[in-house]
C-alpha positions as CSV (number, residue, x, y, z in Angstrom):
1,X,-30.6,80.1,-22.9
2,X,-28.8,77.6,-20.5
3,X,-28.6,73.8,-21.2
4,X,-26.4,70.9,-21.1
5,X,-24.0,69.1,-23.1
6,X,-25.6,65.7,-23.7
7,X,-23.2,64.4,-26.6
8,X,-19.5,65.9,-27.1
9,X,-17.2,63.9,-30.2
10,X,-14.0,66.0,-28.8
11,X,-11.8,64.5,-31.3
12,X,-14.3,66.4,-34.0
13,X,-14.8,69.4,-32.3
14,X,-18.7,69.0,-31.5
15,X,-21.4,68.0,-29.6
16,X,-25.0,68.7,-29.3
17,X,-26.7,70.9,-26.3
18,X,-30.3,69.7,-24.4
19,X,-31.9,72.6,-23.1
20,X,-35.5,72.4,-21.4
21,X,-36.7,75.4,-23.8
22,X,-36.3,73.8,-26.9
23,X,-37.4,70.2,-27.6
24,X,-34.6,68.9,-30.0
25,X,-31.1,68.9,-29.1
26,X,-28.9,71.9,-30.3
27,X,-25.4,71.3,-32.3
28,X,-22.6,73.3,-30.8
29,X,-19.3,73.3,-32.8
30,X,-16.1,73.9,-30.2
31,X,-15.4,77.4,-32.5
32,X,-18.9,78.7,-30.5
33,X,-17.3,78.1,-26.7
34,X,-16.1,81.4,-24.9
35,X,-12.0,81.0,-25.2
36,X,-10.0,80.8,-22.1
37,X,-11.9,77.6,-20.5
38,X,-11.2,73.9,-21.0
39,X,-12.8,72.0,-23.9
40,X,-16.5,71.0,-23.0
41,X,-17.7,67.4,-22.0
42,X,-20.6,65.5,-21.8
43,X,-22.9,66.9,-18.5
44,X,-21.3,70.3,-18.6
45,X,-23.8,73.1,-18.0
46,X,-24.0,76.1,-20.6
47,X,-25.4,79.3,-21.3
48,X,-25.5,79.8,-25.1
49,X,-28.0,81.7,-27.8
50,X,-29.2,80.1,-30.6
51,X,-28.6,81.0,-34.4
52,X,-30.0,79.6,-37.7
53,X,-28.3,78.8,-40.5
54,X,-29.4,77.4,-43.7
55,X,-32.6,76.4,-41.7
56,X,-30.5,74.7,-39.2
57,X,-30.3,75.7,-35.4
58,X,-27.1,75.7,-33.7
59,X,-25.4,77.0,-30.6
60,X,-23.3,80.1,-30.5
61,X,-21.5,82.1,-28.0
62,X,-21.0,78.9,-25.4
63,X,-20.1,79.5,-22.6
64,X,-19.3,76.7,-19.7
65,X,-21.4,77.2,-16.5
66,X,-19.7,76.8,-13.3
67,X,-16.3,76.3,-14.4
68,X,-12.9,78.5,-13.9
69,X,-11.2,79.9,-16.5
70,X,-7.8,78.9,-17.5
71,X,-5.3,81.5,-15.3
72,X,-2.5,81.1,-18.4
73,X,-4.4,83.5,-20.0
74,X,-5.2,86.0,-17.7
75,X,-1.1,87.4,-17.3
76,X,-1.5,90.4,-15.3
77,X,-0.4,93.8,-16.6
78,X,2.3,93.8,-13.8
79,X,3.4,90.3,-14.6
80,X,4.0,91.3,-18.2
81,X,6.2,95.0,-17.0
82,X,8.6,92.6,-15.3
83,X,9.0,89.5,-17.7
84,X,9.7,92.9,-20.1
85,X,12.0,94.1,-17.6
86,X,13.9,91.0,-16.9
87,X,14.6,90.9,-21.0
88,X,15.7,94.6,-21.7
89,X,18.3,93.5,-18.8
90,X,19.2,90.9,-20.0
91,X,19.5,93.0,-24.0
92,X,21.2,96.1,-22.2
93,X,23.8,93.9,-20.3
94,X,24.2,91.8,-23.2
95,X,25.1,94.9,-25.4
96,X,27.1,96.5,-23.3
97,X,29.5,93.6,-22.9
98,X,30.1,93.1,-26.6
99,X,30.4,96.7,-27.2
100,X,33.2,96.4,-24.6
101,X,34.8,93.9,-26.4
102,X,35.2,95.7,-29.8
103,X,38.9,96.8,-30.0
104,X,39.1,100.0,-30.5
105,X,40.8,100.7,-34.2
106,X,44.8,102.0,-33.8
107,X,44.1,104.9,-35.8
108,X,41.7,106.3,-33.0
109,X,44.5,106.5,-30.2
110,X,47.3,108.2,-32.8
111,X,46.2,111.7,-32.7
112,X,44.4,112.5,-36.2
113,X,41.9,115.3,-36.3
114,X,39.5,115.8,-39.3
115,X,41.2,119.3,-40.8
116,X,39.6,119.5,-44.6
117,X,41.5,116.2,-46.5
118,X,39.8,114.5,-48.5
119,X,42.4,112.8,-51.3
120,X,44.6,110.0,-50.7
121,X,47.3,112.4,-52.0
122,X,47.1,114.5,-48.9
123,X,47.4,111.6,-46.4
124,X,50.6,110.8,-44.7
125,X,49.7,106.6,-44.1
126,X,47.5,103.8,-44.2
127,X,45.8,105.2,-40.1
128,X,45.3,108.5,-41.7
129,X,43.1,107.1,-44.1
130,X,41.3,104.7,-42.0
131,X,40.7,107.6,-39.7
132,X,39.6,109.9,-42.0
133,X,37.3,107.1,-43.6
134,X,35.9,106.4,-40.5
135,X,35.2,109.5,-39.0
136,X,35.4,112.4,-41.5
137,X,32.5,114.1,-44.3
138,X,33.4,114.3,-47.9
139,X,36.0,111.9,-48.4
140,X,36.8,110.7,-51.3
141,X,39.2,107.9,-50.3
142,X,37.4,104.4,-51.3
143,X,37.0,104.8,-54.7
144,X,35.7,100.7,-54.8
145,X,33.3,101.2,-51.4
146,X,35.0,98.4,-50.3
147,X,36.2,99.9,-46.4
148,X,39.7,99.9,-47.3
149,X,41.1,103.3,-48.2
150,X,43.9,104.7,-50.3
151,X,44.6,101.3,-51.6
152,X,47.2,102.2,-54.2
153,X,48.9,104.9,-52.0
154,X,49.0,103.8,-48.4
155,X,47.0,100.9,-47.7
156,X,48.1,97.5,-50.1
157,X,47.2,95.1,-47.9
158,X,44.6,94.0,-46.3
159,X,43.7,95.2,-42.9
């Protein structure tokens, strides 16, 4: 049915339709209008179908006649590829910086090679262990799980 909005409260949220077909007016609620347009207002053509409820009429699926949609929410698939772009950028650059600016631990440039130890006992200092901690299965040099290893033999204080 098509019509046209003859009263509109849009601080409530409703209104009522006149149509030609019908001979009282038609509540419309502004939950019923087609998403993606502006809010109605009094003289606006419609095109709407009518449902009852609890012997009431009332206008559903409203649609404005004659008037563009909003283009916010019509983002275009290509639009949305390069907004995502732009960001993973933006995340990879970001990453890769502070990766770069991690030290890189002592112990790592000193020569160790994972070769079977796995007690405190059989490490000759405090960079053993923390290489061996880091890097190696099957040790058994944090008793505590608290990232420092060997701290009785090798490692007393805190790194």
């Amino acid at each position: 049915m098509e019509g046209k909005i003859v009263r509109w409260n849009d601080n409530r949220g409703f209104g009522f339709i006149e149509s030609k077909s019908i001979k009282n007016d038609i509540f419309a609620h502004i939950s019923d209008f087609k998403p993606g347009y502006r809010r109605p207002l009094n003289g606006d053509s419609v095109s709407f179908q009518i449902k009852t409820e609890k012997g009431k009429r009332k206008a559903v699926s409203i649609s404005l006649v004659d008037v563009p949609p909003y283009r916010s929410n019509q983002r275009s698939f290509l639009s949305t590829i390069i907004i995502f772009s732009i960001c993973a950028a933006i995340a990879f650059a970001i990453y890769t910086h502070f990766i770069k600016l991690q030290p890189t631990p002592a112990y790592e440039d000193m020569g160790f090679k994972c070769q079977g130890k796995t007690h405190c006992s059989q490490m000759t200092s405090c960079n053993e262990a923390r290489f061996y901690l880091a890097n190696c299965p099957n040790t058994q040099i944090d008793g505590n799980n608290d990232g420092q290893p060997c701290e009785r033999q090798h490692c007393k204080s805190i790194w």
